[in-house]
C-alpha positions as CSV (number, residue, x, y, z in Angstrom):
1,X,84.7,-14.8,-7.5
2,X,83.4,-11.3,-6.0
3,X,84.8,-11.1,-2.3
4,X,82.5,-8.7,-0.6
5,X,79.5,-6.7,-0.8
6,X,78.8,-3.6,0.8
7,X,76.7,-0.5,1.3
8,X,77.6,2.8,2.2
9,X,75.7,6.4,2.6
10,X,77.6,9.5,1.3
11,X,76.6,12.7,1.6
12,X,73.6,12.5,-0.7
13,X,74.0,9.4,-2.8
14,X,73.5,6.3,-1.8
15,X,76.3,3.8,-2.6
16,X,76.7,0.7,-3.7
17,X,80.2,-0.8,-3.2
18,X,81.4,-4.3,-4.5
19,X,84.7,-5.7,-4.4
20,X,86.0,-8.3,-6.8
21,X,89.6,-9.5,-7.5
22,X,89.2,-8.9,-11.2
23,X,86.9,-6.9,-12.9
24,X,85.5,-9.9,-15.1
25,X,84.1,-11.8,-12.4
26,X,81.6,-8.9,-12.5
27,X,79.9,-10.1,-15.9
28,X,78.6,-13.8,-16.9
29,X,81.7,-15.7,-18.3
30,X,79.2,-17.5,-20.5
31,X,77.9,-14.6,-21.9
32,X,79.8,-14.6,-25.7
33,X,78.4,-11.1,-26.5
34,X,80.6,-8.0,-26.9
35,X,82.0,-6.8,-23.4
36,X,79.8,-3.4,-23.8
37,X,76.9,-6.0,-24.4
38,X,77.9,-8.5,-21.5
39,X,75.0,-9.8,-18.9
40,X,76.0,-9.1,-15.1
41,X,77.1,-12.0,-13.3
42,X,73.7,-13.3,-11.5
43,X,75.0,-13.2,-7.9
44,X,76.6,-9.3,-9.0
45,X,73.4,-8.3,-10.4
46,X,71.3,-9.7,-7.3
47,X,73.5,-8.0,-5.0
48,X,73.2,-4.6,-6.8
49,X,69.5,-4.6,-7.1
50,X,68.5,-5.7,-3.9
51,X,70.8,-3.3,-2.3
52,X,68.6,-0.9,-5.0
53,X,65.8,-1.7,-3.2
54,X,66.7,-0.8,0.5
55,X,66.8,2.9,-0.5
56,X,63.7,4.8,-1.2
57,X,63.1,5.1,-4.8
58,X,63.9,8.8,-5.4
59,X,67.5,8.4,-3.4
60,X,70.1,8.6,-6.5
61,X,72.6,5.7,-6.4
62,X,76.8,5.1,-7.5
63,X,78.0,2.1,-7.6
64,X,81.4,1.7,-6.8
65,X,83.2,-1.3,-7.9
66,X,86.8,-2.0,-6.5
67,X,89.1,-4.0,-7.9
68,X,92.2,-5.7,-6.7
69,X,93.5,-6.4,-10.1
70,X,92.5,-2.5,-11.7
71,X,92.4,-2.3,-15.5
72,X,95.5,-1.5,-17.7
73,X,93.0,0.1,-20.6
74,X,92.5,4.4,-19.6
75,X,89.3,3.7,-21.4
76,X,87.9,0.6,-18.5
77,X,85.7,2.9,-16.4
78,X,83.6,4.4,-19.2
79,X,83.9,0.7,-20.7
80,X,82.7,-0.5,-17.6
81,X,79.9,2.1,-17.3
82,X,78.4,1.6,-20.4
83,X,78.3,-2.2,-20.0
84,X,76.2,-1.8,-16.6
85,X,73.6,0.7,-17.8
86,X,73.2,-1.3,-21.2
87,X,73.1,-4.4,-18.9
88,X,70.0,-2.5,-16.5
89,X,68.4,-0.9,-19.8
90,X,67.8,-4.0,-21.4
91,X,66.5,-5.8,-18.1
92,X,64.0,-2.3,-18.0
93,X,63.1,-3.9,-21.4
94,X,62.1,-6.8,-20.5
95,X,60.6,-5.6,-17.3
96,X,58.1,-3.2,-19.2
97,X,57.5,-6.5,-21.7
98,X,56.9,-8.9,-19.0
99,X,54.7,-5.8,-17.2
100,X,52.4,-5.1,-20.8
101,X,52.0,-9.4,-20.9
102,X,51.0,-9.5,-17.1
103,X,48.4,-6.7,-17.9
104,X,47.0,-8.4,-21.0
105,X,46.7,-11.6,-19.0
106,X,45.0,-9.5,-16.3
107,X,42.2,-8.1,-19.2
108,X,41.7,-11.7,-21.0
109,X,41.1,-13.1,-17.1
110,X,39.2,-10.5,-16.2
111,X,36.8,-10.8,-19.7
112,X,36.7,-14.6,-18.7
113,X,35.6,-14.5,-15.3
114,X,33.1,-11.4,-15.7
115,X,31.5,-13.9,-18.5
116,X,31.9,-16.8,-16.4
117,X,30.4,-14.9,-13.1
118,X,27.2,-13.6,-15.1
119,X,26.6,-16.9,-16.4
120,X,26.6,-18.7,-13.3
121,X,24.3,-15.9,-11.3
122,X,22.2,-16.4,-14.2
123,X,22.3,-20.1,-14.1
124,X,21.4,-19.4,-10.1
125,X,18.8,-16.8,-10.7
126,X,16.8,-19.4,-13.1
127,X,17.0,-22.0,-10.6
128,X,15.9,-20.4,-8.2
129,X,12.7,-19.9,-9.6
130,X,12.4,-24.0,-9.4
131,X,11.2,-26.1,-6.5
132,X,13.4,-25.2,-3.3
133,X,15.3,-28.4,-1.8
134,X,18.4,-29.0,-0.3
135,X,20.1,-30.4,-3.9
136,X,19.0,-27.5,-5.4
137,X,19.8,-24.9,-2.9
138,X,23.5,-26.6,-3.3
139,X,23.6,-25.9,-6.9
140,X,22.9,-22.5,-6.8
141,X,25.0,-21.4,-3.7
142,X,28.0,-23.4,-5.5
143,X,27.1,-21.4,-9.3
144,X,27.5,-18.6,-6.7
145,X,30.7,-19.1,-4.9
146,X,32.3,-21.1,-8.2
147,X,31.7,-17.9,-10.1
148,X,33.2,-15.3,-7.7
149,X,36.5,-18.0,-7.7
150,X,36.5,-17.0,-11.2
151,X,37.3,-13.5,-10.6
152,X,40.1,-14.8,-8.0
153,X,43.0,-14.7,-11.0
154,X,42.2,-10.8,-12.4
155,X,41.8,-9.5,-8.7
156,X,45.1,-11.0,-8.1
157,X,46.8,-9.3,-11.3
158,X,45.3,-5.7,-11.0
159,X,45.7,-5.5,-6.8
160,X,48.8,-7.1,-6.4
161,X,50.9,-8.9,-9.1
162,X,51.7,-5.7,-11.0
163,X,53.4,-3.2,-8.3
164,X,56.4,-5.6,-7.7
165,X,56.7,-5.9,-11.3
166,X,56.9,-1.6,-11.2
167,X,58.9,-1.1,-8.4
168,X,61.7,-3.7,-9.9
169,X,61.3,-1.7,-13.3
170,X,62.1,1.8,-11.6
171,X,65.4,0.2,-10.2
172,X,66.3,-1.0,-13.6
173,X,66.0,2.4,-14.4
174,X,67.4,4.0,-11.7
175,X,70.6,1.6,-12.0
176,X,70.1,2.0,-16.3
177,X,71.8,6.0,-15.3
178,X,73.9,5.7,-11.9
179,X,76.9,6.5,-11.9
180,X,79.4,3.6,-12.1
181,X,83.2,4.2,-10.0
182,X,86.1,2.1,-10.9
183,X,88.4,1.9,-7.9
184,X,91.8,0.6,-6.2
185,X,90.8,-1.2,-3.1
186,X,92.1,0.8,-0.1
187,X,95.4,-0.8,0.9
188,X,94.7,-3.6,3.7
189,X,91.9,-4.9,1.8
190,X,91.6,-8.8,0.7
């Protein structure tokens, strides 16, 4: 169980401090893969990007990880390293897949509702050259409205649903090549 999260500013890097009993609890214990191949323990990995997040994006970031029970092996901190950048590369994977799908969606909704929006001004623009009533005028302002809802879905995708998806992408990043510190908790600290 991690005990405490914190954040820190020094000097010109931001810092990201956790403190865990053991440094296990840091990685899913589910997770059957190769330690260097081991996913973050969700709670640990939400902790460290949305402390990611409250710094601007160009700040450069360490995480520092303290550990009551510190690693026997010399070779932990570079094991421990190479686990949590191989752990943020692979969710920049998946990030810039999930990012390529979102704008494909965004281009086949886009083809879609341009289609449907021309076919129902058109459908408006023919009946309009019919009798005027009140039926009619109905029709053709809901062809008109019902058309421009159409477009509602690719508007969404290219003015807003893709800069979240960028901005979580550049953390992965960022975190993919910080720094990662493997300390002894001060003495005092539970």
């Amino acid at each position: 169980m991690i005990h405490r999260f914190k954040t820190a500013k020094h000097a010109t890097r931001q810092s990201i401090e956790i403190f865990v009993d053991r440094i296990e609890q840091l990685f899913n214990s589910m997770d059957p893969s190769p330690f260097h191949e081991k996913d973050l323990d969700h709670d640990a990995e939400e902790f460290i990007v949305s402390w990611a997040q409250e710094y601007h994006r160009h700040d450069p970031l360490v995480l520092r990880v303290h550990v009551n029970q510190y690693p026997t092996n010399a070779d932990a901190p570079r094991l421990i390293q190479t686990a949590i950048h191989n752990y943020f590369s692979y969710r920049r994977k998946l990030n810039r897949l999930e990012f390529k799908r979102l704008l494909k969606q965004g281009r086949a909704s886009l083809v879609i509702g341009i289609l449907f929006l021309s076919a129902c001004l058109l459908l408006s623009e023919l009946l309009s050259r019919k009798e005027h009533g009140t039926l009619l005028t109905l029709v053709r302002e809901s062809l008109t409205i019902g058309g421009w809802v159409a477009m509602w879905r690719p508007l969404q995708i290219f003015l807003y649903d893709w800069w979240p998806l960028r901005r979580v992408g550049h953390i992965y990043e960022k975190l993919s090549h910080a720094p990662v510190e493997l300390r002894r908790p001060a003495s005092g600290h539970h």
